[in-house]
Kinemage of the C-alpha trace (Angstrom):
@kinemage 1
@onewidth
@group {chain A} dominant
@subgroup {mainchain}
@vectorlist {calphas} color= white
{ca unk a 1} P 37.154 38.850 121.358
{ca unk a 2} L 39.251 40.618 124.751
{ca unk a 3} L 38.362 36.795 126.379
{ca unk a 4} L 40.113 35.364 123.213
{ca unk a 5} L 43.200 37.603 123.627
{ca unk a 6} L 43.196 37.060 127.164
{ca unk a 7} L 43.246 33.269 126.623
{ca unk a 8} L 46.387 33.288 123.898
{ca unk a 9} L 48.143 35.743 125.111
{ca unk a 10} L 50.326 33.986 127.388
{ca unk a 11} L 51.157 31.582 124.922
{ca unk a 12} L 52.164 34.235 122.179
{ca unk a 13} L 54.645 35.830 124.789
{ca unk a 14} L 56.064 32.375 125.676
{ca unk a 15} L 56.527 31.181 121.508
{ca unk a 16} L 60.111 32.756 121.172
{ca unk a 17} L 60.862 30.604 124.800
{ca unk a 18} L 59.430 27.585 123.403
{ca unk a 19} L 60.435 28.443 119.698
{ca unk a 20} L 64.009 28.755 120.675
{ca unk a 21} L 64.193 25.359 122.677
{ca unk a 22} L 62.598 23.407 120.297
{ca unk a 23} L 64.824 24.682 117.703
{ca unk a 24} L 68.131 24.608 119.603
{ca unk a 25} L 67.589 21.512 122.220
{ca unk a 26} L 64.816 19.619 120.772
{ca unk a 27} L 65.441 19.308 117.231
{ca unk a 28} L 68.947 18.641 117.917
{ca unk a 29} L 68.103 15.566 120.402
{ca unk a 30} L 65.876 13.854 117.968
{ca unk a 31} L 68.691 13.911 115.271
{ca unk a 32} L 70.791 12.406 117.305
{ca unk a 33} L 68.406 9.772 117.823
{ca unk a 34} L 67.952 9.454 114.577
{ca unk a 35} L 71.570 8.921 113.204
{ca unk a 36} L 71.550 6.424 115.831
{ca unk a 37} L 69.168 4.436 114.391
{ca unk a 38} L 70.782 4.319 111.134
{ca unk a 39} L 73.245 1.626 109.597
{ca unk a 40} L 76.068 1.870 106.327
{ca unk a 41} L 79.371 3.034 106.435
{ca unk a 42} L 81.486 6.315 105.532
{ca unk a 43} L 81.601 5.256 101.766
{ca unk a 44} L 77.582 4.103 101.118
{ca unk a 45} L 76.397 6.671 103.146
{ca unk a 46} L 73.908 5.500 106.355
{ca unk a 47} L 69.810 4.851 106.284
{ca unk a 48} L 67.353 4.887 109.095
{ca unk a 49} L 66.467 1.619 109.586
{ca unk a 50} L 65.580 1.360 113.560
{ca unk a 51} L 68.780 -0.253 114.661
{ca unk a 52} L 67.953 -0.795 118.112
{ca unk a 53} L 70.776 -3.116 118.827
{ca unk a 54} L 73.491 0.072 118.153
{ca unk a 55} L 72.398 0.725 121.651
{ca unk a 56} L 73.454 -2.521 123.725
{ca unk a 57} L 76.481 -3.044 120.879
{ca unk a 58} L 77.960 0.221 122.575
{ca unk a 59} L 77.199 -0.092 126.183
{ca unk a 60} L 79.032 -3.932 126.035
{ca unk a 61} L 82.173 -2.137 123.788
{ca unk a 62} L 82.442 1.286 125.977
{ca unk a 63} L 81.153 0.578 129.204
{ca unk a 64} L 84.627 0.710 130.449
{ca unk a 65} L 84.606 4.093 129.399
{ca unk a 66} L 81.562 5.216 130.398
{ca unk a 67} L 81.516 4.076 133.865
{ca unk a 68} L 85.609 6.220 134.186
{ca unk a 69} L 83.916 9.270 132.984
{ca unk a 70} L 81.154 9.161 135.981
{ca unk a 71} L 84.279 8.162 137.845
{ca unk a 72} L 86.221 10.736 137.130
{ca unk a 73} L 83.282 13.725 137.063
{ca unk a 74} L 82.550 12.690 140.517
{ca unk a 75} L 86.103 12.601 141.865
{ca unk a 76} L 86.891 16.322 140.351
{ca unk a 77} L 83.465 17.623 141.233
{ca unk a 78} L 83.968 16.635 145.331
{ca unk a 79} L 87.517 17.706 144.836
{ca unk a 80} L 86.528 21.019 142.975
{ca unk a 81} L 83.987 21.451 146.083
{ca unk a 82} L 86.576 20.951 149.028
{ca unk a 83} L 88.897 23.672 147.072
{ca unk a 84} L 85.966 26.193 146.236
{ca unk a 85} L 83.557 26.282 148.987
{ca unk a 86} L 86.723 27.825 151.450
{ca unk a 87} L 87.471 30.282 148.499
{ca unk a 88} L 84.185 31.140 148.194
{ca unk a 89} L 83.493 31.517 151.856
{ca unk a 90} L 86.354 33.623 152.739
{ca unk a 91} L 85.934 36.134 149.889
{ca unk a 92} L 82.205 36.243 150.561
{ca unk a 93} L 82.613 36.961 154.591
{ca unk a 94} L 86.375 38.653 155.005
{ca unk a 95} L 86.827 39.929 151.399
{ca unk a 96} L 85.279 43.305 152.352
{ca unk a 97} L 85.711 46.023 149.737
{ca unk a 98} L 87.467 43.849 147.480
{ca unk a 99} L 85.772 40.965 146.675
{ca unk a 100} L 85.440 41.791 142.956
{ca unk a 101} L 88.850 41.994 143.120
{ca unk a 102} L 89.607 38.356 144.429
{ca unk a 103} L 86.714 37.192 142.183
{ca unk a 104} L 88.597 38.518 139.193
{ca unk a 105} L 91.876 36.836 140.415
{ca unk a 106} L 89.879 33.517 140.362
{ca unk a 107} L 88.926 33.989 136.826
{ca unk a 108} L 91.575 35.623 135.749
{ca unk a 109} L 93.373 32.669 134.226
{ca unk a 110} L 89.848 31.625 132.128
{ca unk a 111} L 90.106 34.030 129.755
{ca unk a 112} L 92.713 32.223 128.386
{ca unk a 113} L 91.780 29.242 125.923
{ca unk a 114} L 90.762 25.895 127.047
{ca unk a 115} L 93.120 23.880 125.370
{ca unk a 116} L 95.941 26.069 126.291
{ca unk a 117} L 95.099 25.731 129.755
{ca unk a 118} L 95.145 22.291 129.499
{ca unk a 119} L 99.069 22.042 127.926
{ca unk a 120} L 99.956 24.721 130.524
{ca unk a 121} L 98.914 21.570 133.330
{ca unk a 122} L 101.060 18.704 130.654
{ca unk a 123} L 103.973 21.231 131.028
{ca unk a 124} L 103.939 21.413 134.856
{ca unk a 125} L 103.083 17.740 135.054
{ca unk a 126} L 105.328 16.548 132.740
{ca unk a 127} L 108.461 13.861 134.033
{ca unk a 128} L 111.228 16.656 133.923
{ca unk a 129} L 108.768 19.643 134.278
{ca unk a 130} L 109.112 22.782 136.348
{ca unk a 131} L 107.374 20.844 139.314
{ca unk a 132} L 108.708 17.377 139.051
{ca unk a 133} L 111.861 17.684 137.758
{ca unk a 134} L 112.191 20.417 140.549
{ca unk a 135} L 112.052 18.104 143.062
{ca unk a 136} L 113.555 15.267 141.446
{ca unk a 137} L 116.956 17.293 141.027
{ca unk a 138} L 116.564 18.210 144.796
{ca unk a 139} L 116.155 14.443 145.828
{ca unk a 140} L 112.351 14.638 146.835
{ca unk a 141} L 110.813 12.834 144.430
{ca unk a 142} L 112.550 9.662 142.708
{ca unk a 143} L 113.644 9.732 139.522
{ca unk a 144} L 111.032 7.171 138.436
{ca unk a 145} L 108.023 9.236 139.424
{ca unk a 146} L 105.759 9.614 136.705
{ca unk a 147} L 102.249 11.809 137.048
{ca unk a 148} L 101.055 12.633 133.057
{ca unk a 149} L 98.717 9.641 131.628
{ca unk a 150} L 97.858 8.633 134.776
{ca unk a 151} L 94.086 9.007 136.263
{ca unk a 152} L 95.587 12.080 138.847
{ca unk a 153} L 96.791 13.823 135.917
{ca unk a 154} L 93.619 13.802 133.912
{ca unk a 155} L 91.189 14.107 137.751
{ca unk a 156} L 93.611 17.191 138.530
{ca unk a 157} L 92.942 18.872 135.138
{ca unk a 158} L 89.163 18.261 134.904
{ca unk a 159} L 89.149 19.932 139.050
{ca unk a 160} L 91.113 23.375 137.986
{ca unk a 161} L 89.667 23.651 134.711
{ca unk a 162} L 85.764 23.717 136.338
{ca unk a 163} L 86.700 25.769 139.781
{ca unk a 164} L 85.172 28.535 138.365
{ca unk a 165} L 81.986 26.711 137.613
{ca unk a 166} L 81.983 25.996 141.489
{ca unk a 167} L 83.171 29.165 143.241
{ca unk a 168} L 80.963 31.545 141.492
{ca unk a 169} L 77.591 29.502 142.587
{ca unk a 170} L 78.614 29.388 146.117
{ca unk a 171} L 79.932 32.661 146.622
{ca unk a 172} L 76.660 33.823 145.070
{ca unk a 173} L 74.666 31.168 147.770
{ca unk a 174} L 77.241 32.096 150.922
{ca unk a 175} L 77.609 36.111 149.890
{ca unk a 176} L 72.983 36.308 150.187
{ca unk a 177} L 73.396 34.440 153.672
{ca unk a 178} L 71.926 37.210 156.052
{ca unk a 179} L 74.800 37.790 158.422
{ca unk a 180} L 72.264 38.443 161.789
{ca unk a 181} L 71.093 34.721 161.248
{ca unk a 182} L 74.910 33.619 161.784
{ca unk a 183} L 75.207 36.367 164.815
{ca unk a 184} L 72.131 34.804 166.494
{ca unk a 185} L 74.020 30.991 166.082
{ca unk a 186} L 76.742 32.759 168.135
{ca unk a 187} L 74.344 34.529 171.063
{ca unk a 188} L 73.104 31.425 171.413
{ca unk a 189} L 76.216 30.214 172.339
{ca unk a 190} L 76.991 28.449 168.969
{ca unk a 191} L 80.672 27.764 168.309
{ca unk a 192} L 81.906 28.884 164.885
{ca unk a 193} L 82.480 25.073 163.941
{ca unk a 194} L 78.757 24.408 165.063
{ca unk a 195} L 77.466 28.111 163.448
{ca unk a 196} L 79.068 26.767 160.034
{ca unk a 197} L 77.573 23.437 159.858
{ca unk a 198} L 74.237 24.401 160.909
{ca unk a 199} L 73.782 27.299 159.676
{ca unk a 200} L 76.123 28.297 156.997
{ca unk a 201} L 76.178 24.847 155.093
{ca unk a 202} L 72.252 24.725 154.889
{ca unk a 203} L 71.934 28.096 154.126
{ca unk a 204} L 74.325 27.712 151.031
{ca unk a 205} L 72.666 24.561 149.725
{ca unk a 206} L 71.267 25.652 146.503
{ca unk a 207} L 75.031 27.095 145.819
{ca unk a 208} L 76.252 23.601 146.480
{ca unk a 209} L 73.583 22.034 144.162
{ca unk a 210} L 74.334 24.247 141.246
{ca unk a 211} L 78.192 24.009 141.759
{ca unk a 212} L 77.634 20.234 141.995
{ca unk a 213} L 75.430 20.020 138.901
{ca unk a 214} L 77.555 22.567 136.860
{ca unk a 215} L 81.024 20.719 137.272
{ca unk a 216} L 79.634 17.128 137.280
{ca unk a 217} L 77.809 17.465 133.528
{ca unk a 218} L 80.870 19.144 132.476
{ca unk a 219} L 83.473 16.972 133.515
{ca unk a 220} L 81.456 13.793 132.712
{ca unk a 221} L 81.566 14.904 129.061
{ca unk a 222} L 84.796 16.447 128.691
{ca unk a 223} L 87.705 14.675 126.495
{ca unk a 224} L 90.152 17.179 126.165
{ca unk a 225} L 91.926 16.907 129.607
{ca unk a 226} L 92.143 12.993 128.939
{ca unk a 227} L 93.486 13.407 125.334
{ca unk a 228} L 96.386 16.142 127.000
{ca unk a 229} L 97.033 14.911 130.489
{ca unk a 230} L 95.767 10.797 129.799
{ca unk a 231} L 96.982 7.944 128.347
{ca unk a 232} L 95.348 4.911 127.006
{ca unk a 233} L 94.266 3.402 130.378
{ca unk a 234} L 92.225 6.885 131.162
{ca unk a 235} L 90.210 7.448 128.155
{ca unk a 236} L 86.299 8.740 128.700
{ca unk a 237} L 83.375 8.635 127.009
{ca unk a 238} L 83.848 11.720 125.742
{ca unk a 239} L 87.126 10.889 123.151
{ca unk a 240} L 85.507 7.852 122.099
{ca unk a 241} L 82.078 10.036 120.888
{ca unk a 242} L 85.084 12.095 119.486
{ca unk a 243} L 86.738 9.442 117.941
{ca unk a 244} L 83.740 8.188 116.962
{ca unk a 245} L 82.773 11.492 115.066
{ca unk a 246} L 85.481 12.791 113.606
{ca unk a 247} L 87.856 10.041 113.208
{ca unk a 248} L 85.841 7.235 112.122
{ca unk a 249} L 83.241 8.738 110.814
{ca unk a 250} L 80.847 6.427 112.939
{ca unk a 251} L 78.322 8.449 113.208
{ca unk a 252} L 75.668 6.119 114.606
{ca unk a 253} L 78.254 5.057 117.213
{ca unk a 254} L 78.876 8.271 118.136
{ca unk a 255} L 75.230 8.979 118.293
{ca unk a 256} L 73.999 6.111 120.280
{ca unk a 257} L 77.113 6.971 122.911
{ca unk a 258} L 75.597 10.326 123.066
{ca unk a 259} L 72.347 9.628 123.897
{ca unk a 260} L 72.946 7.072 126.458
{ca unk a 261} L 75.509 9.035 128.207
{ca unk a 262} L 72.217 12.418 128.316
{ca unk a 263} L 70.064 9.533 129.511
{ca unk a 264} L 72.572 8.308 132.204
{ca unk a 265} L 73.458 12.498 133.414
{ca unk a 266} L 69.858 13.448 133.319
{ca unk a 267} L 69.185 10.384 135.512
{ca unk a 268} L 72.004 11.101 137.785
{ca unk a 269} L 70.676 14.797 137.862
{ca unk a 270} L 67.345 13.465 138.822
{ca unk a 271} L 68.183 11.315 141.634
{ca unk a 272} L 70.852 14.020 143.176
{ca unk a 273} L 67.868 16.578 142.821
{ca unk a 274} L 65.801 13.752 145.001
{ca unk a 275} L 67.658 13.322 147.363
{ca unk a 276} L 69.195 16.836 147.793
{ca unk a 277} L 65.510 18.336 147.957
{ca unk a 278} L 63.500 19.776 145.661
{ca unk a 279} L 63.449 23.563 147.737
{ca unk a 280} L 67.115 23.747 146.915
{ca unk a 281} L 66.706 22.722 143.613
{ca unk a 282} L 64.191 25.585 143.251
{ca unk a 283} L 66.076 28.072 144.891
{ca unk a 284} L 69.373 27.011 142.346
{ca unk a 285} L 67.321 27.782 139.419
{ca unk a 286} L 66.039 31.109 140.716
């Protein structure tokens, strides 16, 4: 009977675990599936009846879209990288007693809403804003200059609105760097360019992998910077699923969309885990 207990208990203390996924993540992938599978329209209702072809009928109408949104995740994810990763490094090595302090600074402006965020950017963007017009009235800019519903305007929204998502992983990565390793790079008469590049860097590699991973599925998804700071020529996969949803009441549409654009992340996930290495991989989920 003890050799019994012995044998299930591991898998009675993992049930919530598994319990929990399957009812919060599983369940809620094969619905998706399901709805898009299914054909009708708002006023019949739909029916599951294996509509493969939902699949292809999307990827030939949106592709457009889909292939901006990678665009545009991996744009503001370098760009969110070459802003965080000095951040993070100086508060991590010269922020000495008050790194909290800077770290608070950083997320300070995150506990406002989203959305309001996002107008806050449309204001300061906008043709005769506090920025451009600014600079207009001074002569710097010319008077045609025009930033909102252009690709900069929506890349430069989805880059502020996920630093956070990137400093926090690689301060946490550069901060557990043991600082003797970097004083050896120097003893053995390692500049500070070469110390940083081969030790630092490396050593903050499962930092970098999180950051990347965290900012890329977010911004790949997002449609609320493109519906604020965008314009018809910018629109991403994500407002069409909205659209889609809410609009149209397309549900299969919005479905299929869905589940090709998890297939196409958790692909992209796969191969950057590949060829990043699977010890910093480990050491991000840790």
């Amino acid at each position: 009977m003890s050799s019994v207990r012995a044998r299930i208990a591991p898998y009675l203390l993992s049930f919530p675990g598994w319990f929990w996924l399957g009812l919060f993540f599983l369940l809620p992938i094969i619905t998706v599936l399901s709805v898009a599978l299914q054909t009708g329209n708002p006023d019949t209702g739909y029916t599951f009846t294996w509509h493969w072809s939902e699949f292809s009928t999307v990827l030939s109408n949106y592709n457009g879209e889909l292939v901006r949104s990678f665009i545009y995740g991996g744009i503001s994810t370098l760009a969110a990288f070459v802003i965080a990763y000095p951040m993070a490094y100086w508060i991590a090595f010269h922020g000495g007693l008050h790194k909290s302090t800077y770290l608070f600074i950083i997320l300070l402006p995150f506990f406002v809403s989203f959305v309001i965020r996002t107008l806050a950017w449309q204001f300061l963007l906008s043709d005769n804003g506090i920025v451009l017009g600014s600079l207009k009235s001074i002569g710097l800019l010319p008077q045609s200059t025009h930033v909102l519903s252009t690709p900069f305007a929506v890349i430069a929204g989805l880059t502020y609105n996920a630093l956070p998502y990137m400093v926090l992983p690689l301060y946490v990565a550069i901060e557990k760097i043991d600082r003797r390793v970097v004083r050896a790079a120097g003893d053995l008469y390692a500049s500070g360019v070469q110390a940083f590049f081969r030790v630092i860097l490396p050593l903050s590699s499962a930092g970098i992998f999180a950051g990347f991973l965290l900012v890329f599925v977010t911004n790949v998804g997002d449609y609320v910077n493109a519906s604020i700071l965008g314009g018809p020529g910018t629109t991403m996969i994500g407002n069409v699923i909205q659209n889609s949803y809410l609009e149209n009441l397309d549900y299969p549409t919005a479905s299929a969309l869905s589940s090709i654009l998890m297939v196409l992340l958790l692909f992209v996930i796969w191969l950057y885990a590949r060829v990043f290495g699977t010890e910093a991989v480990e050491e991000a989920v840790a």
